[in-house]
C-alpha positions as CSV (number, residue, x, y, z in Angstrom):
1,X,-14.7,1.1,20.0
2,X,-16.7,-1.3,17.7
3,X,-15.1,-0.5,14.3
4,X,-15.8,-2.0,10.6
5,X,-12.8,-2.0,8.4
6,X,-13.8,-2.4,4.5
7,X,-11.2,-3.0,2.2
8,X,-10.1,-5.2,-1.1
9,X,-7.2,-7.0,0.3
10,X,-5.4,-7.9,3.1
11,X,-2.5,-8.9,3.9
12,X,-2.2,-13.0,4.4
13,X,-5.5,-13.6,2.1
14,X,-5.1,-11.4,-1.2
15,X,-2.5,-9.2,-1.6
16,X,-1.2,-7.2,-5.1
17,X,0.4,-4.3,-3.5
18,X,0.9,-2.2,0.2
19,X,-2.6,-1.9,0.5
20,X,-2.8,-5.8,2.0
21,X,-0.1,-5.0,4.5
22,X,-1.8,-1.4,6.0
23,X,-5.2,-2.6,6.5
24,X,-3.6,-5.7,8.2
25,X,-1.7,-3.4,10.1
26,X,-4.2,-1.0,10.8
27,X,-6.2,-3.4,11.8
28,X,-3.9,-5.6,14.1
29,X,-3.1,-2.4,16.0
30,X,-6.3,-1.4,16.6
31,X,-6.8,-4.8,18.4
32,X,-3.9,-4.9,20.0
33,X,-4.6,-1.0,21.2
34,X,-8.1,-2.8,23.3
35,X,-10.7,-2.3,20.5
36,X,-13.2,-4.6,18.3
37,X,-12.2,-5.1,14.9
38,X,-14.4,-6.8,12.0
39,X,-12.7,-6.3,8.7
40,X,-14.8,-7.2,5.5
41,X,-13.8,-8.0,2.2
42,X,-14.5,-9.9,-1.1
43,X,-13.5,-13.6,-1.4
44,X,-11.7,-13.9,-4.7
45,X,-11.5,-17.3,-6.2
46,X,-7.5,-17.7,-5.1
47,X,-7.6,-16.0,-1.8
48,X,-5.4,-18.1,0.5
49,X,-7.7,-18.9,3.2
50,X,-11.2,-20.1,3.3
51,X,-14.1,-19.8,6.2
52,X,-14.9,-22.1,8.6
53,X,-17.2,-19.6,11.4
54,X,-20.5,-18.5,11.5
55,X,-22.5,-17.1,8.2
56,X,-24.9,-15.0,7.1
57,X,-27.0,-13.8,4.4
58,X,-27.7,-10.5,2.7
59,X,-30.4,-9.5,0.6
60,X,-31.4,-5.9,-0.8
61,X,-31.7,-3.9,-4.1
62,X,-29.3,-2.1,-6.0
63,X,-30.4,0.0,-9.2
64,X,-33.8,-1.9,-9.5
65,X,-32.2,-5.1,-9.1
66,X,-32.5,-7.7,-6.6
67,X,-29.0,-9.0,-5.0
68,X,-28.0,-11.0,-2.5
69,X,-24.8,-12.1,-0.6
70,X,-23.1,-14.3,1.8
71,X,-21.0,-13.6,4.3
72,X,-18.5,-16.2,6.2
73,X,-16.3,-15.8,9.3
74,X,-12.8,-17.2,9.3
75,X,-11.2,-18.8,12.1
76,X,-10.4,-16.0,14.6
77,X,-7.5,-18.0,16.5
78,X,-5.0,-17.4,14.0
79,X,-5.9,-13.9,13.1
80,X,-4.6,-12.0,15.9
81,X,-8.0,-11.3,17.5
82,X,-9.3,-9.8,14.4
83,X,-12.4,-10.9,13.3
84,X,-12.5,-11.3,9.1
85,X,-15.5,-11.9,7.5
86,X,-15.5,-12.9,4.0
87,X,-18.3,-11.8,1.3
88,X,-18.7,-14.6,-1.2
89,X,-20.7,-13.8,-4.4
90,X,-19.7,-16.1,-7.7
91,X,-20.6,-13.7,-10.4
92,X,-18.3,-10.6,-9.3
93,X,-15.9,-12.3,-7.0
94,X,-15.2,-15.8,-8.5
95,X,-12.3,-14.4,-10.5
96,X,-8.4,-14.9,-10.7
97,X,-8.2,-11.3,-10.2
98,X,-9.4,-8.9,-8.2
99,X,-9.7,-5.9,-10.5
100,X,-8.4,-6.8,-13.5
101,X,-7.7,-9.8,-16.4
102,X,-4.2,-9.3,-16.4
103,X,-4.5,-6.3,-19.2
104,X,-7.4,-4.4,-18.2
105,X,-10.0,-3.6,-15.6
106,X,-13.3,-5.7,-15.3
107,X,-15.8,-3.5,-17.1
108,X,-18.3,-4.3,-14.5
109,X,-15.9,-3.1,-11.5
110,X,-18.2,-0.1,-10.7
111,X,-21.4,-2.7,-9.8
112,X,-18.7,-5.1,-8.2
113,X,-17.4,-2.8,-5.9
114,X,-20.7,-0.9,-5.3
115,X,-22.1,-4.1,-4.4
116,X,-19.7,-4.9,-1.2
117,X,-20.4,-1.7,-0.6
118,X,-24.0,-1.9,-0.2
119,X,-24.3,-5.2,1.1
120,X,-21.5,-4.3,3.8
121,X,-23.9,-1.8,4.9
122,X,-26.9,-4.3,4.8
123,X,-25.0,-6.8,7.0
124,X,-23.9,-4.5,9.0
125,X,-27.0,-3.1,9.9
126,X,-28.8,-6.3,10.5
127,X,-25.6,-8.6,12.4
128,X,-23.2,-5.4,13.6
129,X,-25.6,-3.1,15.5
130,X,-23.3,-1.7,18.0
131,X,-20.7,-1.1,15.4
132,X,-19.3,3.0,16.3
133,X,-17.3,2.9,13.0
134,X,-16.7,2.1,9.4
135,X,-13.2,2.5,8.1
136,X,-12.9,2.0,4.4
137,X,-9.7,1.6,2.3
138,X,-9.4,3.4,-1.5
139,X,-11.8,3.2,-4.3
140,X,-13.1,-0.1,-4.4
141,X,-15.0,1.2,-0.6
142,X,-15.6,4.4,-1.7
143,X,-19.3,5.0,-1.9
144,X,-20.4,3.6,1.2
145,X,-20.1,7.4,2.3
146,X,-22.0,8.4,-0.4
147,X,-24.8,5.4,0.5
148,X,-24.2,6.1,4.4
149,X,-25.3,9.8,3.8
150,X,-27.8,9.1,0.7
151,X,-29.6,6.0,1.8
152,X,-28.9,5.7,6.0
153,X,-28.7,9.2,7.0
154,X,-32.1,8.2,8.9
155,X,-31.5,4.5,10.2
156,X,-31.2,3.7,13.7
157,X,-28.5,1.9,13.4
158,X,-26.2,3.3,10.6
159,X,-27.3,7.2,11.0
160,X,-25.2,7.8,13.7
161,X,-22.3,5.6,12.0
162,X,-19.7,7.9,10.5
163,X,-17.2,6.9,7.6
164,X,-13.8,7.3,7.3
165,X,-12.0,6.8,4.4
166,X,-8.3,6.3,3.9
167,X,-6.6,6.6,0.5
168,X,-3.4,4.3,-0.1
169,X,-3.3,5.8,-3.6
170,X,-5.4,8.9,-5.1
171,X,-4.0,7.9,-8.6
172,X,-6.1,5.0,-8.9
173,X,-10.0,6.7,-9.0
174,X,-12.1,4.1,-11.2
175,X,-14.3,6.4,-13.5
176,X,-17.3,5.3,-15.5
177,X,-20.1,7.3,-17.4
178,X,-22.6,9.1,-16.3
179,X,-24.8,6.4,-16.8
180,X,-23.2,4.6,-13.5
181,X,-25.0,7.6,-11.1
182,X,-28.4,5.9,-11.7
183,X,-27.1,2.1,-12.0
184,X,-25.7,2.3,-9.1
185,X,-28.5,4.3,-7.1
186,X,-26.0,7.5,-6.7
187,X,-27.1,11.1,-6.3
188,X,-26.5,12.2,-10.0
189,X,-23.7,15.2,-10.2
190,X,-22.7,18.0,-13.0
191,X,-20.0,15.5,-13.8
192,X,-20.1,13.8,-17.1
193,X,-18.7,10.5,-15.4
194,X,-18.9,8.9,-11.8
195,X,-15.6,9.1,-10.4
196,X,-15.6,6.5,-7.6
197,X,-12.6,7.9,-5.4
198,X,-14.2,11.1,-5.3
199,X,-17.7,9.8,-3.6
200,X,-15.2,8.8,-0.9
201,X,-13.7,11.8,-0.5
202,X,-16.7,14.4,-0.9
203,X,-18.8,12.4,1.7
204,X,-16.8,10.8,4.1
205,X,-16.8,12.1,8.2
206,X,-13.5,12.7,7.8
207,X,-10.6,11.7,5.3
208,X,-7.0,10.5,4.9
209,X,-3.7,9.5,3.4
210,X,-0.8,7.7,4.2
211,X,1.7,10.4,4.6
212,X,1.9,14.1,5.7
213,X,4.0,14.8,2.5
214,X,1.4,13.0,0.2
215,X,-1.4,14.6,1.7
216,X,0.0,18.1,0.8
217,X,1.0,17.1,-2.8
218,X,-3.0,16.6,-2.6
219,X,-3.8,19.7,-2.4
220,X,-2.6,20.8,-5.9
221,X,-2.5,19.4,-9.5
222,X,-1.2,17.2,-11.0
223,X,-0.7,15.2,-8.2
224,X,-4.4,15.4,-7.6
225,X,-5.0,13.9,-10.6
226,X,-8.0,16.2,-11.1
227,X,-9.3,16.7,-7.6
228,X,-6.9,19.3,-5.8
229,X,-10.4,21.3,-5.7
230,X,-12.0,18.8,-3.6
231,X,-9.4,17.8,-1.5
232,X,-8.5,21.7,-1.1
233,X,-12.6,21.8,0.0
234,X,-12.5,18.9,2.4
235,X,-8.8,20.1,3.9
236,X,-9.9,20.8,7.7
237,X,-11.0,17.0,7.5
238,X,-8.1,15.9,5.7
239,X,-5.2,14.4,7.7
240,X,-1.8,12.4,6.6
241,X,-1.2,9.7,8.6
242,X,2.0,7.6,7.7
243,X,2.0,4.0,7.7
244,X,3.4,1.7,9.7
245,X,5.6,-1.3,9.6
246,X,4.9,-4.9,10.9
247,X,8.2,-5.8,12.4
248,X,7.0,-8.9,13.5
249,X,6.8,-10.0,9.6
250,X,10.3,-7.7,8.6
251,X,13.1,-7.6,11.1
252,X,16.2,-9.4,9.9
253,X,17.3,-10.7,13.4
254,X,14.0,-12.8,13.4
255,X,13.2,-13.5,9.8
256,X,13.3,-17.0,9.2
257,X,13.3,-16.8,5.6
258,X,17.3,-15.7,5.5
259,X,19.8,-17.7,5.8
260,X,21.3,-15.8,8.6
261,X,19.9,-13.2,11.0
262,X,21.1,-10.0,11.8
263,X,21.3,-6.8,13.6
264,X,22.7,-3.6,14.0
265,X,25.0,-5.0,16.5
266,X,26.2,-8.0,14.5
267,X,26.1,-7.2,10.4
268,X,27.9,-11.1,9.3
269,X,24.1,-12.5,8.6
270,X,23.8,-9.7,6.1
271,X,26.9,-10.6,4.1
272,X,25.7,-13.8,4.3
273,X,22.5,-13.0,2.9
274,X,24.2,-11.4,0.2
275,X,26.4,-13.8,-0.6
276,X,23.4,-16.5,-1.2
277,X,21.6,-14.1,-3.1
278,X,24.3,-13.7,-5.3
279,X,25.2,-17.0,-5.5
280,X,21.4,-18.1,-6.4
281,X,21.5,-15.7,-9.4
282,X,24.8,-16.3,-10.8
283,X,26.7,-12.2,-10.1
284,X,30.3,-12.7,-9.6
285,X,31.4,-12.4,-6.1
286,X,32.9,-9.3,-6.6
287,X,33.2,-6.8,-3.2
288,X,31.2,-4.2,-5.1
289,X,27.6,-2.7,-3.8
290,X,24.8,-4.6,-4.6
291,X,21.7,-2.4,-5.6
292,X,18.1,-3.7,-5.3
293,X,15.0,-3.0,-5.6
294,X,11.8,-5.2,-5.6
295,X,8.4,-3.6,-6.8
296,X,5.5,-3.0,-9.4
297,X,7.5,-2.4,-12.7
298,X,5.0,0.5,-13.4
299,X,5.8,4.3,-14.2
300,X,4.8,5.2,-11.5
301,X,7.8,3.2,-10.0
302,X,10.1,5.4,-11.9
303,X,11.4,2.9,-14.7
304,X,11.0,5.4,-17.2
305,X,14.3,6.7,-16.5
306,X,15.7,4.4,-14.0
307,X,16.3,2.1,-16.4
308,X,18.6,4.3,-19.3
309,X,20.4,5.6,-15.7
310,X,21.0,2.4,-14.7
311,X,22.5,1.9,-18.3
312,X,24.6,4.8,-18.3
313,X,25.5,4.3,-14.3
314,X,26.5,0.1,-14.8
315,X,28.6,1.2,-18.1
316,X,30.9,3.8,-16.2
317,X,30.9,1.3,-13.2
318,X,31.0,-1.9,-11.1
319,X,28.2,-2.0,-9.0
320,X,25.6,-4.7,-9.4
321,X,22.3,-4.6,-9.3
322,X,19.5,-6.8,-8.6
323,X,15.5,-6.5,-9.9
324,X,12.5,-8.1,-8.3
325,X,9.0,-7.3,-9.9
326,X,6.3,-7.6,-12.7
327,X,4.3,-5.0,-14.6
328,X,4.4,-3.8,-17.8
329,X,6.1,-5.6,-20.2
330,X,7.6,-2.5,-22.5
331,X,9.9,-2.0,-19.1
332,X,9.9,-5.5,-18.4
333,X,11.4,-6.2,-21.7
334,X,14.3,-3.4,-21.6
335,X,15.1,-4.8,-18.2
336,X,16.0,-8.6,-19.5
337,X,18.3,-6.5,-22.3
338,X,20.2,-4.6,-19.5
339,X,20.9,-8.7,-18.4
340,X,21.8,-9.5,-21.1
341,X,24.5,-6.0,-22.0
342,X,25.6,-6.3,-18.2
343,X,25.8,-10.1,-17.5
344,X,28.0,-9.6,-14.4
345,X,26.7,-6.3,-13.1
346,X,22.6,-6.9,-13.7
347,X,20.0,-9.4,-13.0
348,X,15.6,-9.7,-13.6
349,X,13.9,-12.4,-11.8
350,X,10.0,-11.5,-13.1
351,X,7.5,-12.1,-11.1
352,X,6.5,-11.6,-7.1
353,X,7.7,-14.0,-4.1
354,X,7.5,-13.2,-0.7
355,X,10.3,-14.9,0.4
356,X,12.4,-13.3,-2.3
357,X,11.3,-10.3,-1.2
358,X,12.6,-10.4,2.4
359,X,16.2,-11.9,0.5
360,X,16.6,-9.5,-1.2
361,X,16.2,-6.6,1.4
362,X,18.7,-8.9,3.9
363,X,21.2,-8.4,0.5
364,X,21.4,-4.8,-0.7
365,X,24.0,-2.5,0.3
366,X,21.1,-0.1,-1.4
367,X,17.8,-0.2,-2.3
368,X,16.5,1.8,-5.3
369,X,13.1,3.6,-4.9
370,X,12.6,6.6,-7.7
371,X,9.5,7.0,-7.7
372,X,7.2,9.5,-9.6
373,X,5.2,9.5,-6.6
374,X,4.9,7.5,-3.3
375,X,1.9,7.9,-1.1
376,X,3.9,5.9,1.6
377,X,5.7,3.7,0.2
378,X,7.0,0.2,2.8
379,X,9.8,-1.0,0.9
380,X,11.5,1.7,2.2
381,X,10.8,1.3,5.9
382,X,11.8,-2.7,5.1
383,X,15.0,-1.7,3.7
384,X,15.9,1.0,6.4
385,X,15.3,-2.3,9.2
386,X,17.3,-4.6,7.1
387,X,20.3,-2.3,6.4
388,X,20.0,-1.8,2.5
389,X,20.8,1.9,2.6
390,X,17.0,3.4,0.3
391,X,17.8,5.9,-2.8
392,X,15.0,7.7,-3.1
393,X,13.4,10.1,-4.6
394,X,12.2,13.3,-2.3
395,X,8.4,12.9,-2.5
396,X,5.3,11.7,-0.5
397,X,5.9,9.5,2.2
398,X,9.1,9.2,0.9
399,X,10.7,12.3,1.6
400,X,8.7,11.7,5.6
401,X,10.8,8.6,6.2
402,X,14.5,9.1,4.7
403,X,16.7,11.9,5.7
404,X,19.2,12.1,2.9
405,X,22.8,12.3,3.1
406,X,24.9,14.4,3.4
407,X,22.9,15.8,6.2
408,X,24.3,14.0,9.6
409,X,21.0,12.6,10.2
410,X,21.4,10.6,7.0
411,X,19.4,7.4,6.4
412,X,19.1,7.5,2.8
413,X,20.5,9.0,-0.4
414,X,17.7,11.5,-2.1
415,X,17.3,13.5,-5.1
416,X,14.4,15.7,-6.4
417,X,14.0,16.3,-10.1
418,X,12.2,13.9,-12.3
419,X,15.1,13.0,-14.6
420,X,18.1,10.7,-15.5
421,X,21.1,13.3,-14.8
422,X,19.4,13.4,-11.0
423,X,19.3,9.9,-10.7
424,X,22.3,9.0,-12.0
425,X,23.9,11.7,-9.8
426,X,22.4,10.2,-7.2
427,X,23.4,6.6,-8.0
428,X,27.2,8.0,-7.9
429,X,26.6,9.6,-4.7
430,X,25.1,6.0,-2.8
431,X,28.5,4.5,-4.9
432,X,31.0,7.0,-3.2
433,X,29.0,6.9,0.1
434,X,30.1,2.8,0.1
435,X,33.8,3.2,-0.5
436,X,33.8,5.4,2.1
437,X,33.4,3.0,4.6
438,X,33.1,4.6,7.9
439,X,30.8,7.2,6.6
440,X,28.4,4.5,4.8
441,X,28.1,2.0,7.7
442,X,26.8,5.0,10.1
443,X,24.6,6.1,7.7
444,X,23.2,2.0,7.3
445,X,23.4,1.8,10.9
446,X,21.1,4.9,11.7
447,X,18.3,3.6,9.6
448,X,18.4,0.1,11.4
449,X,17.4,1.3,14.1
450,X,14.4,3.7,13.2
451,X,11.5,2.5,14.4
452,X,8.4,3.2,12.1
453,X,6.0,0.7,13.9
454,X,2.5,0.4,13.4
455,X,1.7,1.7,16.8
456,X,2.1,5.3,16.5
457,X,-0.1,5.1,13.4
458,X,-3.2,3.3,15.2
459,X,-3.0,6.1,18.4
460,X,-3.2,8.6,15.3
461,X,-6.2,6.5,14.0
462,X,-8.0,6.1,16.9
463,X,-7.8,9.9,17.5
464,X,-9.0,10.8,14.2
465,X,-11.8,8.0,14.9
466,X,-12.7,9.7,18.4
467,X,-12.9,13.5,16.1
468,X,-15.5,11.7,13.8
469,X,-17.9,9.7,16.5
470,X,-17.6,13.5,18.5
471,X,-18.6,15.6,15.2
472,X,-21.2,13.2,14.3
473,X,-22.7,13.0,18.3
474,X,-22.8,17.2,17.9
475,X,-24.9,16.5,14.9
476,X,-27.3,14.1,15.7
């Protein structure tokens, strides 16, 4: 198959979150499974390649006005056999940020995003004819179903092209007046405001998420945040499949950002690793569990009460813990105070590094991860590979990847309710689980060598890609 994958980020250029490292993964796998693979996306002012291929450009209307576009090929020899174009347009790409100003949302993200929408379409139509696909990725690629069906449901080319549209997260929808339908040359609705997630979803071929267990939380408020109706009316084209992970980028026996590898065979790299990690950030060298976690410091994320159980959990004991994010600032802010209360149990470093990620997987005994909701979640998956033992909370993807101890399948330590006294009872457990030695290393052992590779994914891909092309042959 020929297939276009749109998306905002990917993994290597632009990244602010997991949605980077699926579509690179999607992608790579889809290549590596025999098929064609042209991803698209914006090229934002600090992206960290630039194009050096062929170009092209792109001209059409959109809402009375006339646009246009270019669109640039990197390299292809050091992107795995994936060809990635990049659409450069100053005036809604030349920014610092790709969605936001660091506080809120660009109030012109609707046209942005509507635009690489459309002029994806365009190019594709004029310089992809034989493409058999397009795969977009959450809001930001959201209408080109409604455009594909709207605007191309008679062109040679793109009428027989169905969509498929994956969501990484269905909290984040983008809504905008009503005003937006005609601005953006939309069918109008009986909604008072354009929700851009939802175009996605009510016209798509076929549609999904990145986990069984998220994809049933769908169906139902609140996790639907508005549309369990929709997702309940699109459900016999509504699949979860889970994500993968890239263990050529996270295995800790290859990973040359630690100081020393390791295994499942051979754990002295991993004390290693924690030993450094301590060492860089000035914890006492005390043989008590280190807890990390590295993420968004969001709600969503679970800081709401993670951090007063952490309080309550590092005053009744000695673990230490270890904190690698940014976010908002109100949790940001009662995190550098739990440093400062718990100077040899606690420690902040603000901000994201890559290679500080991968440290501080190769460190934890545990890694925290209680989150409201997870769609996926990788962190995880990372953390099960590099033997920090994931405390979780019993949703999404989440509850799809850890099996929870006690149970003698145990990978993880889990919990359900959405509150401090079932977090900090599970924080005691994952503390009694590690001075019980024997117990604890079977259980880190067992999710080392899980395998949640990206290849499993693709063949579920490719099958819902085949269901799609077969539905939209019937039709035509």
């Amino acid at each position: 198959m020929r297939v276009l994958l749109l998306c905002s980020e990917y993994e290597g250029l632009i990244k602010t979150g997991g949605l980077a490292d699926a579509c690179r993964g999607i992608a790579q796998g889809l290549v590596d499974a025999g098929h064609q693979v042209t991803v698209l996306l914006p090229q934002y002012t600090n992206l960290y390649s630039r194009p050096t291929g062929e170009w092209h450009s792109v001209y059409f209307h959109l809402g009375g006005r006339p646009l246009g576009c270019a669109i640039r090929q990197l390299a292809q020899a050091s992107q795995g056999g994936v060809d990635i174009r990049l659409l450069e347009h100053h005036d809604f790409f030349h920014r610092e940020r790709p969605y936001d100003d660091g506080d809120q949302g660009y109030a012109d993200n609707p046209l942005r995003f509507a635009f690489f929408c459309k002029a994806a379409l365009e190019w594709c139509r004029q310089y992809l004819p034989d493409v058999d696909l397009i795969h977009g990725h959450d809001w930001q690629t959201a209408v080109t179903a409604a455009y594909l069906k709207q605007h191309y449901a008679q062109d040679p080319v793109l009428g027989r092209v169905p969509f498929v549209f994956t969501i990484h997260n269905g909290a984040y929808q983008l809504t905008a007046g009503a005003e937006w339908f005609g601005k953006l040359e939309l069918a109008q609705q009986q909604d008072h405001f354009l929700n851009m997630l939802e175009q996605g979803i009510r016209y798509a071929a076929k549609v999904n998420t990145v986990s069984q267990g998220y994809r049933d939380e769908l169906l139902s408020e609140p996790a639907a945040n508005g549309l369990a109706r929709l997702y309940q009316q699109r459900q016999a084209d509504f699949v979860g499949i889970l994500n993968g992970c890239d263990y050529q980028q996270w295995d800790p026996a290859t990973d040359l950002t630690l100081i020393k590898n390791f295994d499942s065979t051979d754990l002295s790299g991993k004390a290693a690793c924690k030993q450094q990690l301590k060492a860089r950030f000035h914890l006492p060298a005390a043989d008590v569990p280190l807890m990390v976690a590295v993420s968004r410091i969001t709600g969503q994320k679970g800081y709401d009460y993670l951090i007063p159980a952490l309080r309550q959990f590092l005053a009744l004991s000695k673990v230490q813990v270890f904190i690698v994010g940014s976010g908002e600032q109100h949790y940001c802010r009662q995190l550098y105070q739990l440093q400062e209360d718990f100077p040899a149990q606690f420690r902040f470093f603000e901000g994201f590094d890559e290679t500080l990620a991968h440290q501080t997987e190769a460190a934890g005994d545990f890694f925290l991860m209680p989150s409201l909701f997870e769609p996926c979640g990788l962190n995880q998956l990372y953390s099960l590979k590099y033997g920090a033992v994931p405390l979780v909370r019993l949703t999404g993807g989440l509850q799809d990847t850890v099996v929870p101890w006690p149970d003698q399948a145990a990978t993880g330590i889990g919990f359900s309710d959405v509150s401090i006294a079932a977090l900090l009872s599970a924080l005691q457990q994952a503390e009694q689980l590690y001075l019980q030695q024997p117990a604890y290393r079977a259980v880190q052992l067992r999710g080392m060598q899980q395998n949640f590779s990206w290849q499993s994914s693709v063949q579920s891909y490719i099958q819902l890609y085949q269901q799609a092309l077969t539905e939209q042959f019937s039709r035509s």
